[in-house]
N, C-alpha and C positions, 0 to 999 in steps of 0.2 A: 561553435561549441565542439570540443572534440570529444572522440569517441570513449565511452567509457568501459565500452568492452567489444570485440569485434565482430561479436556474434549478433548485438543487437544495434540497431540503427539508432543515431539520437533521436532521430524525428519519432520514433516508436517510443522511446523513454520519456520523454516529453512530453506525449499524448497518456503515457502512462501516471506520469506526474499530475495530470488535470485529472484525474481519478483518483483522488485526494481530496480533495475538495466537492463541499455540499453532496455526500458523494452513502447518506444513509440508506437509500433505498437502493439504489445500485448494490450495498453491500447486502444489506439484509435480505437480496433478493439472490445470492449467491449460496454456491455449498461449499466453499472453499474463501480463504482470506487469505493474503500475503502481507505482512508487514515487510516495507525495506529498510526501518531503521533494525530491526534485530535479526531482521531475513530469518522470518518463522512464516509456517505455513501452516494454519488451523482450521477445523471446521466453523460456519459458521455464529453455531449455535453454544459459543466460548464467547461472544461478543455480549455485554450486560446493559441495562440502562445505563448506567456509569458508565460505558464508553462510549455515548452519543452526545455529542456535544450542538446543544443549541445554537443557531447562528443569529447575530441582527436580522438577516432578511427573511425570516422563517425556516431556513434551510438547517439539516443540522448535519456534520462530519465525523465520524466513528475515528475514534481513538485506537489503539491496538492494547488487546489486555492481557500482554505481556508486557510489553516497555510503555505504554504510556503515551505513543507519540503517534502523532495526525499521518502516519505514511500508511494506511491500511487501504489496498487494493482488493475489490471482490470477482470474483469467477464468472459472474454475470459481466463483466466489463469483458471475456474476450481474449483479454490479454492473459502473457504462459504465467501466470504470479502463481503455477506449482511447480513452476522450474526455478531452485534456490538459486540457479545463475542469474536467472533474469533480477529477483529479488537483488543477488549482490552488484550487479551493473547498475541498476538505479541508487545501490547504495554510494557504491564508489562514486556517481556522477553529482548525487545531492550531498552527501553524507560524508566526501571522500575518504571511502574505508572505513568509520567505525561503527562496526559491527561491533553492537550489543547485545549479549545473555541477560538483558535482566531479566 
C-alpha cells in the first residue's frame, strides 16, 4: 500500500481505519472526534442518537454529524485525529482526496 502522506505510516492509517468500526463506546468515551470523510474536528457531545448506528452483531458505529459518513475516529482511540493532516492522510488514502464541507 503506498504512503498516503509522509508524515504518517500506512501501518498507523490502517490501524486508524479499524477505528471505524463497532467503534460507539470508544467514541463516546472520547472528548474530541475526527471525521476523515470532511476532516472536521468536533467535540464530542455534537454526536446525536441519530448518529449511532445499530450493527447485526449488537455492536453499533457512530456516523459523523456533519457529513453523514461511518469515518468518525474518537480521542479515546490514541491516535492525533486533532491534527487536520492526519484526518486529511486517511482521506487521501481511503477517500482519495475528497474532502467534503457538507
Amino acid at each position: 500500500m503506498p504512503e498516503a502522506n509522509p508524515k504518517y505510516k500506512s501501518k498507523l492509517l490502517e490501524q486508524a481505519h479499524k477505528h471505524t468500526f463497532s467503534n460507539k463506546e470508544e467514541v463516546l468515551n472520547s472528548e474530541l472526534c475526527g471525521c476523515f470523510y470532511c476532516c472536521t474536528i468536533y467535540p464530542v457531545s455534537e454526536i446525536e442518537n441519530d448518529c449511532i448506528i445499530s450493527e447485526t452483531n449488537g455492536n453499533a458505529t457512530i456516523w459523523c454529524p456533519k457529513c453523514g459518513v461511518d469515518s468518525v475516529i474518537g480521542s479515546a482511540s490514541e491516535l492525533p485525529i486533532a491534527e487536520k493532516s492526519f484526518l486529511i492522510a486517511l482521506n487521501e488514502l481511503y477517500f482519495r482526496g475528497m474532502i467534503h464541507d457538507d
